[in-house]
Every structure is written in structure tokens, then in C-alpha cells.
SEDREN-705500 format. One record per residue: x, y, z of N, C-alpha, C, O in turn. Coordinates in Angstrom, 1 decimal, always signed. Layout:
{n.x=X n.y=Y n.z=Z ca.x=X ca.y=Y ca.z=Z c.x=X c.y=Y c.z=Z o.x=X o.y=Y o.z=Z}
...
//
This chain:
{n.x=+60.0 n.y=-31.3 n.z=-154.1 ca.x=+60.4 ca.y=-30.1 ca.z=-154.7 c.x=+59.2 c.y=-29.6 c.z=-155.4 o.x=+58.3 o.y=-30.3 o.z=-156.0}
{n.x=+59.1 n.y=-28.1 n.z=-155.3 ca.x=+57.8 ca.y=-27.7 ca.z=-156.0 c.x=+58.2 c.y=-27.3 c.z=-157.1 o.x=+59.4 o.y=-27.0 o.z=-157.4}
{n.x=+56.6 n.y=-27.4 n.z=-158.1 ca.x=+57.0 ca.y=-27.4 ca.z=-159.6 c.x=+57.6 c.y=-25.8 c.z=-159.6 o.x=+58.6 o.y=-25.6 o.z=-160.4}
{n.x=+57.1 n.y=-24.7 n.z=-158.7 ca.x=+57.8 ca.y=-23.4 ca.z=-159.7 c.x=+59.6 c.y=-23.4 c.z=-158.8 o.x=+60.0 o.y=-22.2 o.z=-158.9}
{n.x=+60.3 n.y=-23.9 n.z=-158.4 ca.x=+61.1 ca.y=-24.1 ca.z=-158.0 c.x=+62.4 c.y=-24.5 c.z=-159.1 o.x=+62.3 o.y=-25.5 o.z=-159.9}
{n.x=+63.5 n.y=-23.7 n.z=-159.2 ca.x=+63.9 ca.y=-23.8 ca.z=-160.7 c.x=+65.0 c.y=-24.8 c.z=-160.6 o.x=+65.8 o.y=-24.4 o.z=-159.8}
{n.x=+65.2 n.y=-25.8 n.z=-161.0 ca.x=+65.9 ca.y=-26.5 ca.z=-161.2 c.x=+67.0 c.y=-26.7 c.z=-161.8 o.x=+67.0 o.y=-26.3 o.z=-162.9}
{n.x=+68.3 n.y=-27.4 n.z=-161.2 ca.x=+69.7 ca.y=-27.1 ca.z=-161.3 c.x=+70.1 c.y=-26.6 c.z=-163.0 o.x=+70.8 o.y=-25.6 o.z=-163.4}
{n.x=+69.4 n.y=-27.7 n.z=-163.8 ca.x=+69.7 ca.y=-27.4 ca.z=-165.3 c.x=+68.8 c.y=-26.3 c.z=-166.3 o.x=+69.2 o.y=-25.8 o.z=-167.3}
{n.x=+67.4 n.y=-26.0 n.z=-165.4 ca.x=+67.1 ca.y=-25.2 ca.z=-165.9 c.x=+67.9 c.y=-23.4 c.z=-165.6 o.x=+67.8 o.y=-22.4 o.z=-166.2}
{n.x=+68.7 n.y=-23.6 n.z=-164.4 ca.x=+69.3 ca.y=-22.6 ca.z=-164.0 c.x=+70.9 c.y=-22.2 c.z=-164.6 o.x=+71.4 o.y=-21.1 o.z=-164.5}
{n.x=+71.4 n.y=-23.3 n.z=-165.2 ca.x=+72.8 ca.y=-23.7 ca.z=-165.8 c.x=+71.8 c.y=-22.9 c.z=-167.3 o.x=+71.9 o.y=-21.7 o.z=-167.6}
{n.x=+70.9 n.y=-23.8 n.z=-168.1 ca.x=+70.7 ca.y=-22.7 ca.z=-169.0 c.x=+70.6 c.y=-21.5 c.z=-169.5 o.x=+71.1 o.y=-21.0 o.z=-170.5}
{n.x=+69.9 n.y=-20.9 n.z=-168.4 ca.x=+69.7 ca.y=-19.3 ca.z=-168.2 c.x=+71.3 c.y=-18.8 c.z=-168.1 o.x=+71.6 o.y=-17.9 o.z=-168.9}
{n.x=+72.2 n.y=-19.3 n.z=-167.4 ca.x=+73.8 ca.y=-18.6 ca.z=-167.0 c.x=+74.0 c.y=-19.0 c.z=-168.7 o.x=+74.2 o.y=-18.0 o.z=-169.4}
{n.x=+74.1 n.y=-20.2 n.z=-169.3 ca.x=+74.9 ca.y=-20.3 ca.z=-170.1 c.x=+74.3 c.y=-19.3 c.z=-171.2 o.x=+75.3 o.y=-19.0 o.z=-172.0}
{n.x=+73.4 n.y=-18.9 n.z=-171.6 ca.x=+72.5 ca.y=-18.1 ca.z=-172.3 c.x=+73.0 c.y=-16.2 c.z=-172.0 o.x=+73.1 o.y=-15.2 o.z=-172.7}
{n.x=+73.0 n.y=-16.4 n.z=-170.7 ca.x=+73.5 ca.y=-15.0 ca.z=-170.2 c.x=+75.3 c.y=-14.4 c.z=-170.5 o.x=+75.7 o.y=-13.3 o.z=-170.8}
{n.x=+76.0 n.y=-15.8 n.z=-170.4 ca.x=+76.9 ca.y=-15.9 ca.z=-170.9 c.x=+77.2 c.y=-15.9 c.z=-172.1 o.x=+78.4 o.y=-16.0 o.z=-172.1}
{n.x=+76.7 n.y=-15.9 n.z=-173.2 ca.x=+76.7 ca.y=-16.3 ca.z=-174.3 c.x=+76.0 c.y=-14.3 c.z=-175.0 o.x=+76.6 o.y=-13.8 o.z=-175.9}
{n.x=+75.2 n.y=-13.8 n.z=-174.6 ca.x=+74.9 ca.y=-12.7 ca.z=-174.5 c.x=+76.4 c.y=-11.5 c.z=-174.4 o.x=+76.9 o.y=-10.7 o.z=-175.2}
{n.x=+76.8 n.y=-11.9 n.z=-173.0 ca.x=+77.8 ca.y=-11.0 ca.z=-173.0 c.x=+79.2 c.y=-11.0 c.z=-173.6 o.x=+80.0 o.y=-10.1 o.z=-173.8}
{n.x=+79.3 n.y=-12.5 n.z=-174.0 ca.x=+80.5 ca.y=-12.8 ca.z=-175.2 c.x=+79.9 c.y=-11.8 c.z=-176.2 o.x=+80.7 o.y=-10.9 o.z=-176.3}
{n.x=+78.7 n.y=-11.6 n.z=-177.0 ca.x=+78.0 ca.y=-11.1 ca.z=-177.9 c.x=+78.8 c.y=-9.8 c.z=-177.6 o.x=+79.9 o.y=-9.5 o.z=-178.1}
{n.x=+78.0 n.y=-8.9 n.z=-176.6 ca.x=+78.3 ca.y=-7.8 ca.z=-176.2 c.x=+80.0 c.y=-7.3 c.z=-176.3 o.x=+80.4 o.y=-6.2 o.z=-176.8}
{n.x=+80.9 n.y=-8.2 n.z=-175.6 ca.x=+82.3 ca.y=-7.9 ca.z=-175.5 c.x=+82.9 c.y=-8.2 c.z=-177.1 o.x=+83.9 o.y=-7.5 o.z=-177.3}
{n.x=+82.4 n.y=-9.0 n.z=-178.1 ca.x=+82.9 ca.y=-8.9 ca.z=-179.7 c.x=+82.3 c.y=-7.3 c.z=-179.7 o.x=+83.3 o.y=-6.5 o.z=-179.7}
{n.x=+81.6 n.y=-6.8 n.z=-179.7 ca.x=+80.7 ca.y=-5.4 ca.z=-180.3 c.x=+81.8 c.y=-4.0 c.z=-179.7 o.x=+82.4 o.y=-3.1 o.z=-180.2}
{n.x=+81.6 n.y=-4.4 n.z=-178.5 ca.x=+83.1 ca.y=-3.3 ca.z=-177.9 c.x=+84.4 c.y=-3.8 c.z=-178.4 o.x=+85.2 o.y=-2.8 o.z=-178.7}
{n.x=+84.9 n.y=-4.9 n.z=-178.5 ca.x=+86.0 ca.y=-5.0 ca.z=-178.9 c.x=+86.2 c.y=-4.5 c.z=-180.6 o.x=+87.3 o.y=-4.3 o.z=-181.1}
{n.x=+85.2 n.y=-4.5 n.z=-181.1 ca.x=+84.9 ca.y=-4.5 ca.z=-182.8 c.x=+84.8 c.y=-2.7 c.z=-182.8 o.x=+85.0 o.y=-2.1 o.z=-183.9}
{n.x=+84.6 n.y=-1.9 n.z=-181.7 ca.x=+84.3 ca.y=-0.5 ca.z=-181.8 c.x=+85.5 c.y=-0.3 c.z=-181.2 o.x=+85.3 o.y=+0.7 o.z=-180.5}
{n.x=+86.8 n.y=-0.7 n.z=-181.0 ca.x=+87.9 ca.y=-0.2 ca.z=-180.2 c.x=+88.4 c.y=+0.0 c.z=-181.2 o.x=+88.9 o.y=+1.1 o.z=-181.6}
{n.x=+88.3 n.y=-1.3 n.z=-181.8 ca.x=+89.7 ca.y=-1.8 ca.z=-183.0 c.x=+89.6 c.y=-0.7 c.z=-184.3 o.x=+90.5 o.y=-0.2 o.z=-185.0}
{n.x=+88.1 n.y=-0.5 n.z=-184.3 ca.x=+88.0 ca.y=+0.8 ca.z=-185.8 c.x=+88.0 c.y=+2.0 c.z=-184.8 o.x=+88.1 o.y=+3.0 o.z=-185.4}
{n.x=+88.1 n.y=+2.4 n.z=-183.2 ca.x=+88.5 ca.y=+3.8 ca.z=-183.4 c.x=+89.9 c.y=+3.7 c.z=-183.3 o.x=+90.5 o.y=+4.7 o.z=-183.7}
{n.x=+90.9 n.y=+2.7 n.z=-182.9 ca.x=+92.3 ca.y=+2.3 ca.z=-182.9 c.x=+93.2 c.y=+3.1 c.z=-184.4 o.x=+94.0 o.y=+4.0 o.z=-184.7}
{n.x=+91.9 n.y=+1.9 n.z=-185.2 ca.x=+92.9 ca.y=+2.6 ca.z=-187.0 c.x=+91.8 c.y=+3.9 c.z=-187.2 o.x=+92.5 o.y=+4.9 o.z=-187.5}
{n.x=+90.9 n.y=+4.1 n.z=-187.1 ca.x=+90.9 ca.y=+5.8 ca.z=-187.3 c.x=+92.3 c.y=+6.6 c.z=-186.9 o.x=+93.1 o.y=+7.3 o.z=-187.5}
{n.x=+92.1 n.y=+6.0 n.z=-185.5 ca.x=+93.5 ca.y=+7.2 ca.z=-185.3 c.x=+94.9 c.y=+6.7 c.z=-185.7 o.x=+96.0 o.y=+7.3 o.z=-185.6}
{n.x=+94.7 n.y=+5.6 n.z=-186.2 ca.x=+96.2 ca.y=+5.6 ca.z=-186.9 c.x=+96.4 c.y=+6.4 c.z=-188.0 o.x=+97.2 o.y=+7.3 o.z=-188.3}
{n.x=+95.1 n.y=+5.7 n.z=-188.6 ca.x=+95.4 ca.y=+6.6 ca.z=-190.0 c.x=+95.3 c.y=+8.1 c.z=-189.9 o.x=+95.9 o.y=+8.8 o.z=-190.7}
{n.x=+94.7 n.y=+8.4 n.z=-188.9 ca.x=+95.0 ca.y=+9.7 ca.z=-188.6 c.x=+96.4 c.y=+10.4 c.z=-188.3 o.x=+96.6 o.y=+11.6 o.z=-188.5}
{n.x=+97.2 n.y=+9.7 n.z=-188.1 ca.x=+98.6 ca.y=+9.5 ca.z=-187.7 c.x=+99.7 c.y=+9.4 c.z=-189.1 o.x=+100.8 o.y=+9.9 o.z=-189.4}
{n.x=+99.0 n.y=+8.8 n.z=-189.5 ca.x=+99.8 ca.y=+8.4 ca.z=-190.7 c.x=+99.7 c.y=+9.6 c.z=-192.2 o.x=+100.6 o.y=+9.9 o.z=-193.1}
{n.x=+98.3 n.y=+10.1 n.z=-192.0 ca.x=+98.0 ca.y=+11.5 ca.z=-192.7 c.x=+98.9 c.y=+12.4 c.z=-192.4 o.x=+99.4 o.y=+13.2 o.z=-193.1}
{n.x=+99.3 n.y=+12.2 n.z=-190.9 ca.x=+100.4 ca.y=+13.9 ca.z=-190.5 c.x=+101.3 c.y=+13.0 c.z=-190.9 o.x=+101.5 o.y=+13.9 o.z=-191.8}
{n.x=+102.2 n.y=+12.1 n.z=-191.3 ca.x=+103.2 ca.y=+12.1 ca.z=-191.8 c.x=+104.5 c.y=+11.2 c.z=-190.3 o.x=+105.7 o.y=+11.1 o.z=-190.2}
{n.x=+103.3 n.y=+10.8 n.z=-189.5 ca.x=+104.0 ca.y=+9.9 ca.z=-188.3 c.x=+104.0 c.y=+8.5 c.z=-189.0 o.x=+103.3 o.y=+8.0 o.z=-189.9}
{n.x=+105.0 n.y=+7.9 n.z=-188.1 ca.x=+105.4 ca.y=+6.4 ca.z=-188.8 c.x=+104.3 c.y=+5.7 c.z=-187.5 o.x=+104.2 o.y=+6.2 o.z=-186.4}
{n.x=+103.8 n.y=+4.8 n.z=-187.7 ca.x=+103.0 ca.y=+3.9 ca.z=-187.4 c.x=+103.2 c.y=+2.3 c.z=-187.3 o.x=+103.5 o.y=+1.8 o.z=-188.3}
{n.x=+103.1 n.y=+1.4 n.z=-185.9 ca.x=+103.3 ca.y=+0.5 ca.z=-186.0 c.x=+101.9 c.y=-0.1 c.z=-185.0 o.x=+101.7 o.y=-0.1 o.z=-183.8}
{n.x=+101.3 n.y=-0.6 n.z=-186.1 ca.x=+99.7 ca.y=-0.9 ca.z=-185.1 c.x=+100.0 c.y=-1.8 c.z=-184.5 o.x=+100.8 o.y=-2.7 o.z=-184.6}
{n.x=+98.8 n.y=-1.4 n.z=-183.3 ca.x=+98.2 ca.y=-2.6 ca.z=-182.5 c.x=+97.5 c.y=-3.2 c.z=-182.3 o.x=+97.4 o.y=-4.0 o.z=-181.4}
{n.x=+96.7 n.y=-3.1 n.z=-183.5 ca.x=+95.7 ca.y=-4.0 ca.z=-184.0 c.x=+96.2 c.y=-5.5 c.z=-184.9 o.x=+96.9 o.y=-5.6 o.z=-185.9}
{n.x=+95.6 n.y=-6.5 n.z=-184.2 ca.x=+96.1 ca.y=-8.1 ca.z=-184.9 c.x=+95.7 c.y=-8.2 c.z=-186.2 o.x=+95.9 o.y=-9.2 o.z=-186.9}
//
């Protein structure tokens, strides 16, 4: 095996690192849904509509 030749665990690193990136990324969108979600509730709730969120 040649040394620049990437090896099984050094390659399992890099995915699990990559993976770990995009959990990052998917909290950040999930975290910008949820505040425009209750913007528009409360937006909802200003006009005088009854409101039952969908946010946990």
C-alpha cells in the first residue's frame, strides 16, 4: 500500500467529520424555520386568529 493512499480509518474520519458538519448545518435551518414559524404565528394571533402551534 502506498503511503499517499488513504486508508480505511483515515477515510471513516473525514465522513464522520462531514457528517457531523451537516448535523451542524440541518440544527441552523431547522432553528430558522422554527422562528419564521412563530413570527407568523404571532402574526396570526395580532389579527385576532386562534392559534394552535406547530412548533415543540
Amino acid at each position: 500500500m502506498s503511503s499517499e493512499a488513504e486508508t480505511i480509518y483515515e477515510r471513516v474520519a473525514k465522513l464522520e467529520d462531514e457528517i457531523a458538519l451537516l448535523r451542524s448545518e440541518l440544527d441552523i435551518i431547522k432553528r430558522a424555520f422554527r422562528n419564521k414559524i412563530a413570527r407568523h404565528e404571532i402574526s396570526l394571533i395580532k389579527e385576532g386568529k386562534e392559534v394552535d402551534s406547530i412548533i415543540d
